[in-house]
Structures are given as structure tokens and as C-alpha cells.
C-alpha positions in Angstrom: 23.6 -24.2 -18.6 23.0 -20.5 -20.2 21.1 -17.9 -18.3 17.5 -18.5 -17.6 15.3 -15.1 -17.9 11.6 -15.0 -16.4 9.4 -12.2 -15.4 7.1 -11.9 -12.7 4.2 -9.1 -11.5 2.5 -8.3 -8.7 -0.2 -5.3 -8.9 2.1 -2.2 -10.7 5.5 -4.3 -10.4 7.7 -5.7 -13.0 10.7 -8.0 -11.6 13.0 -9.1 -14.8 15.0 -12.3 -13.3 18.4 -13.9 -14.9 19.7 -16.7 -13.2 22.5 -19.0 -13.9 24.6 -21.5 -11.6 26.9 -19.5 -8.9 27.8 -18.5 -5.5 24.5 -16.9 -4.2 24.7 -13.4 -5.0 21.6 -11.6 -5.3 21.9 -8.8 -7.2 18.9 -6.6 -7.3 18.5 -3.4 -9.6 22.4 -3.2 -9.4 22.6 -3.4 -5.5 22.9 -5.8 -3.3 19.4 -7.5 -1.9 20.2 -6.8 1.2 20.8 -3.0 0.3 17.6 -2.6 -1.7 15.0 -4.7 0.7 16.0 -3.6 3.7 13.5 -5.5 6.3 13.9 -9.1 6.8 10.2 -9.5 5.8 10.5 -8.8 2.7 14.0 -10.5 2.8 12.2 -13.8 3.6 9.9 -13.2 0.8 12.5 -13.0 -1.8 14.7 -16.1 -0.7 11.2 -18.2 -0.3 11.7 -20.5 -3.4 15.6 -20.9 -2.7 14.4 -22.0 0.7 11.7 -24.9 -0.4 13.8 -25.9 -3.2 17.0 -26.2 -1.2 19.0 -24.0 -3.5 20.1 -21.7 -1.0 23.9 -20.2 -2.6 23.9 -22.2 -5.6 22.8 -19.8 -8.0 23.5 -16.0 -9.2 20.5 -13.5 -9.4 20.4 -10.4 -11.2 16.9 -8.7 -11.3 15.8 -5.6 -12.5 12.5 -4.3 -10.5 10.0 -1.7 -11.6 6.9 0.1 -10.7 4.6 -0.5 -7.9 5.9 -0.5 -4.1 8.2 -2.0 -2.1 6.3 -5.1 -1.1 4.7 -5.5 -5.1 7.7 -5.6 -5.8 9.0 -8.4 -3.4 6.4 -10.5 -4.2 6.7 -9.8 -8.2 10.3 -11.0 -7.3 9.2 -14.7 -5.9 7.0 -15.4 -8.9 9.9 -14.9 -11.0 12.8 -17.0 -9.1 9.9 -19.5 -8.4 9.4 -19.6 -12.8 13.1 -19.6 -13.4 13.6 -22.2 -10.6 10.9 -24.7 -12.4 12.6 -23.8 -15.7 15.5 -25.5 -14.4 14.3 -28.5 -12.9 10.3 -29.4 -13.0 10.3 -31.8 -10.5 10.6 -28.2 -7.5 6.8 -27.2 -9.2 4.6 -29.1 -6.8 6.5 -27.8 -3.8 6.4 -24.4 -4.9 2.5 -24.8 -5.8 1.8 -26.4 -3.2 2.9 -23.1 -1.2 1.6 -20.7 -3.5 4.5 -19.2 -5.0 3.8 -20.2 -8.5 0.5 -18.0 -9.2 0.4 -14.7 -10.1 -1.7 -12.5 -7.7 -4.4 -10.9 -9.9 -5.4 -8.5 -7.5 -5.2 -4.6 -9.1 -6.0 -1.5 -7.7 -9.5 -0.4 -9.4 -9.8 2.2 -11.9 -11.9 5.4 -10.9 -15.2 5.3 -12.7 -16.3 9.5 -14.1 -18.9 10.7 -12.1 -17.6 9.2 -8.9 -15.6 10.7 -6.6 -13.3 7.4 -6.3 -13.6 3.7 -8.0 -16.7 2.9 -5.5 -17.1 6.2 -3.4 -19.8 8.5 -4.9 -20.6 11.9 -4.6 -22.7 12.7 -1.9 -26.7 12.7 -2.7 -29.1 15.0 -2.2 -32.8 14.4 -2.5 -34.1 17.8 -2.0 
């Protein structure tokens, strides 16, 4: 099997995913996963689709993560092991679905209108 490359976003993050069969090391914008997601949180969120697919150690991660904040970027993370996961075997997509983990979150921040003081906030009115 060659390496499998998916992408995945969350808000303003960008996580680049190549997998291909190996020990377990995660590798994550040339450090260690460990090193660059340093709560267990967000830890937990990033081994999530090993964990329902019972792939924990079997395969070698390097990702390259950009944009967006630390938590965007741990969830832009899952949706792209979850994509490369169901690349390599279909039959792990319903238990991923079934948990969420293979739809993209659409939510954004929203744009500042002109004339507004933020995207909903206005400027305050005076009638007199």
C-alpha cells in the first residue's frame, strides 16, 4: 500500500494527512503530537478515529497543519485521519459517521458587514 494523502478543515485550519502502514508515529508539522498538542483534550481528539477503528499503532502519520487555532486545528486533523482511514478500508465509514467524525464543520466566523461596527453589532442610534 502507497501513502494515502487527504485533507481536512475546520473554520481557518488546513491539516494535510499522509498515512501509510507503520509503527504509530504521529508526526505533526515536523514534531512530535505529543509536542505540538500539548493537552490531552486535544490529544483525544486527534487519536479519535484510530480509537473507533481499532488502529491504534498500526499506521505512520505525517500532517502538516495551518491556519486557524489550536483546537481548528485538532479537529481539521480528525476529519482528515477519519478520510484517509475510510480510504483504506470502507467498511470503518459507518462507525466513524455514526460518531460524527466524517463531516466537515461548516461553521465560519462571519464577515464584518461596512457600516457596522462588527458582523451583527451596529453603531449606536440616535433618534434626535
Amino acid at each position: 500500500m502507497e501513502v494515502i494523502n487527504t485533507i481536512g478543515r475546520r473554520k481557518t485550519a488546513v491539516a494535510r494527512v499522509y498515512l501509510k502502514p507503520g509503527t504509530g508515529q504521529v508526526t505533526v508539522n515536523k514534531r512530535d503530537v505529543k509536542d505540538y498538542f500539548t493537552t490531552s483534550i486535544l490529544q483525544y481528539i486527534v487519536n479519535q478515529p484510530f480509537q473507533i477503528t481499532g488502529n491504534e499503532g498500526k499506521y505512520d502519520l505525517k500532517a502538516n497543519l495551518d491556519g486557524g487555532g489550536i483546537k481548528g486545528q485538532a479537529e481539521a486533523l480528525r476529519l482528515a485521519i477519519s478520510r484517509a482511514l475510510v480510504e483504506i478500508n470502507g467498511e470503518w465509514r459507518p462507525a466513524l459517521k455514526s460518531k460524527g467524525l466524517m463531516r466537515r464543520d461548516p461553521r465560519m466566523v462571519e464577515r464584518k458587514k461596512p457600516g457596522q461596527k462588527k458582523a451583527r453589532k451596529k453603531f449606536q442610534f440616535s433618534k434626535r
